[in-house]
C-alpha positions in Angstrom: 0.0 0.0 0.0 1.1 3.4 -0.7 0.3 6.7 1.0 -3.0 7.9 0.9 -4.2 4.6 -0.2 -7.8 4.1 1.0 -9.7 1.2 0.9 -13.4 1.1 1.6 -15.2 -2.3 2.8 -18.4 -3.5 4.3 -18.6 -4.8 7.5 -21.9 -6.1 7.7 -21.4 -7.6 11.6 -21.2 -3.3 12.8 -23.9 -2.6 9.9 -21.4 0.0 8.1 -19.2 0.5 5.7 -15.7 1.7 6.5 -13.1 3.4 4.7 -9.1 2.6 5.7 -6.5 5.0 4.7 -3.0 3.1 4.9 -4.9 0.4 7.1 -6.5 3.2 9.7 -10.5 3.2 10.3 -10.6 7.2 8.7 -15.0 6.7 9.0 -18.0 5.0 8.2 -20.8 5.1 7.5 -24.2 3.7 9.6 -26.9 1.6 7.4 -29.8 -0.2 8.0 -31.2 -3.0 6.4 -34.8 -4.4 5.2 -35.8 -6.8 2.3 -35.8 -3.7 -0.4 -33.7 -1.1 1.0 -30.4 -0.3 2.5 -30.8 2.9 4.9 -28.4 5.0 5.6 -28.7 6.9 8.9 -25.3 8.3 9.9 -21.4 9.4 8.2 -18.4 10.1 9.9 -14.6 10.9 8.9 -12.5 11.3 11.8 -11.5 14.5 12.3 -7.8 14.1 11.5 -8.8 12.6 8.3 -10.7 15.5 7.1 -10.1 17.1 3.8 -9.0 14.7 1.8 -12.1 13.6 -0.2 -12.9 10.2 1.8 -16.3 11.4 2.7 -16.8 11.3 -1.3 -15.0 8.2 -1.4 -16.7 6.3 0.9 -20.2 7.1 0.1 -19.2 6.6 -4.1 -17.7 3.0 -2.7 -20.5 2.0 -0.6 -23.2 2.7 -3.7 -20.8 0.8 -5.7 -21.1 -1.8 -3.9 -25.0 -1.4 -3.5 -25.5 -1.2 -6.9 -23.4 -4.4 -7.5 -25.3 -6.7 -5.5 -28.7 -5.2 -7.0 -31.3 -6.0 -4.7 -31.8 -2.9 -2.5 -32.9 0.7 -3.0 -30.9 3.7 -0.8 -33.1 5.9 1.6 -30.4 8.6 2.4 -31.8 9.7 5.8 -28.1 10.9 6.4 -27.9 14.5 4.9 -23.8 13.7 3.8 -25.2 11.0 1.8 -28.7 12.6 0.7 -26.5 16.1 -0.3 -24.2 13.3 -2.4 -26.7 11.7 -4.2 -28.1 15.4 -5.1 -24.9 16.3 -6.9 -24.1 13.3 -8.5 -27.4 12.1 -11.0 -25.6 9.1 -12.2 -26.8 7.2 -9.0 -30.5 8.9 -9.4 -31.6 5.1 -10.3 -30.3 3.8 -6.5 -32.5 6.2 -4.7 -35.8 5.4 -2.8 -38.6 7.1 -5.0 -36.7 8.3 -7.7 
């Protein structure tokens, strides 16, 4: 691994996914699941990770990953992830209601 490497994963036994930078937990973010949708309640990148785009990165990485396995909607009830999806239409077709 180099520097600023970050690697994003699910950890479906915490109900989040987490994003790694050089192997340190940098955040997460909180989900909930139900048959047809994936919730996402809560994201957070430590503070001393801030500023480097992993916010972006984790949510882009986590929808990814979402859309991969096709079988759940996203109801964005975290604003990070909600003000995400606004700016970036290409994942319009994930949302809840679209």
């Amino acid at each position: 691994m180099t520097d600023d490497t970050a690697t994003v994963t699910n950890n479906p036994e915490r109900k989040r996914y987490e994003i790694r930078l050089d192997g340190e937990l940098a955040g997460f973010a909180d989900y909930i699941l139900s048959n047809d949708l994936i919730t996402f309640t809560h994201t957070e990148i430590d503070p001393a990770f801030e500023g480097k785009g992993l916010g972006s990165t984790l949510v882009r990485e986590a929808l990814d990953d979402v859309r991969a396995a096709g079988d759940r909607k996203v109801l964005p009830l975290c604003p990070f992830v909600k003000s995400w999806l606004q700016r970036h239409h290409d994942y319009a077709d994930l949302t809840y209601g679209a």
